[in-house]
C-alpha positions, 0 to 999 in steps of 0.5 A, spaced: 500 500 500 502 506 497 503 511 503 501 518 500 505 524 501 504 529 507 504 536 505 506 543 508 503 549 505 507 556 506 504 562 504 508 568 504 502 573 505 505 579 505 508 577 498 502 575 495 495 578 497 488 577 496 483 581 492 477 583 496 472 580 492 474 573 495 473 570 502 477 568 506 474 561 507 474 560 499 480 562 497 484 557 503 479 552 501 482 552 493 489 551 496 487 546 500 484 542 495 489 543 490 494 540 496 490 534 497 492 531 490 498 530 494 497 527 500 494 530 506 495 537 509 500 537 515 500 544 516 498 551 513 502 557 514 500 563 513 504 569 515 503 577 515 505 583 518 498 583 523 499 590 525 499 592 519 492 591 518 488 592 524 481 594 519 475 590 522 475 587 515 481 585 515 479 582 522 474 578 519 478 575 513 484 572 518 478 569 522 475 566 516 483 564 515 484 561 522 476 557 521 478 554 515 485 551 518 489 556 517 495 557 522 498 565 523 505 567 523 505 574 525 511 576 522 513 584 524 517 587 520 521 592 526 526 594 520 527 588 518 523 587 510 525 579 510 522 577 517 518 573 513 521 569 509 527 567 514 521 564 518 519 562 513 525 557 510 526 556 517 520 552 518 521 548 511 527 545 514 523 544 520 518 540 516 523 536 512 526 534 519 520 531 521 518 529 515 523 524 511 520 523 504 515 522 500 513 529 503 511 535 498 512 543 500 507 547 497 510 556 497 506 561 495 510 566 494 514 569 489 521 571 492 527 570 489 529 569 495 526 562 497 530 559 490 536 556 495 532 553 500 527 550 495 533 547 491 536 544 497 530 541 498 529 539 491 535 535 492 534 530 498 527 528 495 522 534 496 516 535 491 517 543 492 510 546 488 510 553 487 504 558 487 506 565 484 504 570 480 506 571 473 511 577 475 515 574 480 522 571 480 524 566 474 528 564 478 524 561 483 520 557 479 526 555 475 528 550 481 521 548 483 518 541 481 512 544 479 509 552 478 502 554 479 499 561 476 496 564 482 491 569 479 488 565 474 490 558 477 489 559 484 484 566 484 481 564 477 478 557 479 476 561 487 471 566 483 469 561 478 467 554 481 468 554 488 463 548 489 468 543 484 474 544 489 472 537 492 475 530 491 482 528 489 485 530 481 491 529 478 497 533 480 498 536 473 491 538 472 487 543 478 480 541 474 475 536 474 476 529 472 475 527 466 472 519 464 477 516 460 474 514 453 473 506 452 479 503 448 480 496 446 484 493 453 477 495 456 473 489 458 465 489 456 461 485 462 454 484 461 450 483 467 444 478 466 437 481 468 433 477 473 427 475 469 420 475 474 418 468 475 412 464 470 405 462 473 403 456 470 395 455 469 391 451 473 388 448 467 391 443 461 393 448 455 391 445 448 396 443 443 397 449 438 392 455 442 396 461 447 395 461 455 392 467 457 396 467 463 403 465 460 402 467 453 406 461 451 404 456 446 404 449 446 407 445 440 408 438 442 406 433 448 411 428 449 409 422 451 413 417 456 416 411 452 412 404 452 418 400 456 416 405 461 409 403 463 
């Protein structure tokens, strides 16, 4: 039996924000979904600046965030711009600690910053996906195993079709699952269908006439042989 891989998600929120049309709930739902055609979801880390946003919706969309599975860092900067990702890289290479491979690291960001951690990770044996928006660094997502769009693949299906997140597809494919086509290797099995039971009339049907209650006709009375008599 096949031991699906644990998967850890990083999401460098100050990096990659979110556009107000979209809950939170929704939005780490898609995360989520497209997590689980990896294995299970161990951990998901977002991590943000929580003093930088003190607005009551701001408020409201963190707890959608936290009601939903989503664990938040506070990252305050303090003079610092890249407080967030050193924790971030940090708790990547924790995860690989505890986790030995087959194990799978999903990073939203775009920061060319992350490039020598994910590679060192690439090289022990870590699927290392990225999610990050066209403009983010080529080299970043040259190292990775695998790169997601964040607008239109992320963002896109979150606003369009929310309600066909569910269920496990394919790793290169964040979309439903399609049935495969009949092909010649495929086995056709017919299943008889069960027929109801015949009721035999009381009566003896005549030779060459039609039961009303079976509707069958009678062509021939076989007798007993003579010997037998």
């Amino acid at each position: 039996m096949d031991i699906p891989d644990r998967v850890a998600i990083f999401w460098d929120h100050d990096n990659i924000h979110r556009p107000a049309s979209i809950s939170g709930d929704v939005l780490a739902g898609t995360i989520r979904a497209f997590a689980h055609t990896y294995g299970p979801v161990t951990m998901f880390k977002a991590y943000m600046d929580l003093e930088q946003s003190p607005s009551p919706k701001s408020i409201a969309y963190r707890s959608t965030l936290q009601t939903s599975g989503v664990t938040l860092v506070d990252c305050p900067h303090n003079g610092s711009k890249d407080a967030a990702d050193k924790m971030i890289i940090v708790d990547m290479l924790a995860f690989a600690l505890d986790h030995p491979v087959p194990a799978t690291v999903i990073l939203i960001s775009g920061d060319c910053d992350f490039a020598y951690a994910v590679s060192t990770l690439r090289l022990r044996g870590y699927e290392v996906v990225i999610i990050a928006p066209k403009p983010a660094s080529t080299t970043i997502k040259s190292v990775a195993s695998l790169v997601l769009d964040w607008d239109s693949d992320v963002l896109g299906r979150a606003t369009n079709v929310p309600s066909l997140l569910s269920g496990r597809r394919s790793r290169n494919s964040f979309s439903v699952p399609v049935f495969p086509e009949p092909n010649d290797s495929m086995i056709e099995v017919h299943i008889p269908v069960a027929q109801p039971p015949v009721t035999t009339p009381e009566s003896v049907p005549v030779v060459g006439t039609k039961t009303e209650a079976t509707d069958v006709t009678v062509n021939e009375i076989v007798s007993a042989p003579s010997s037998a008599l």
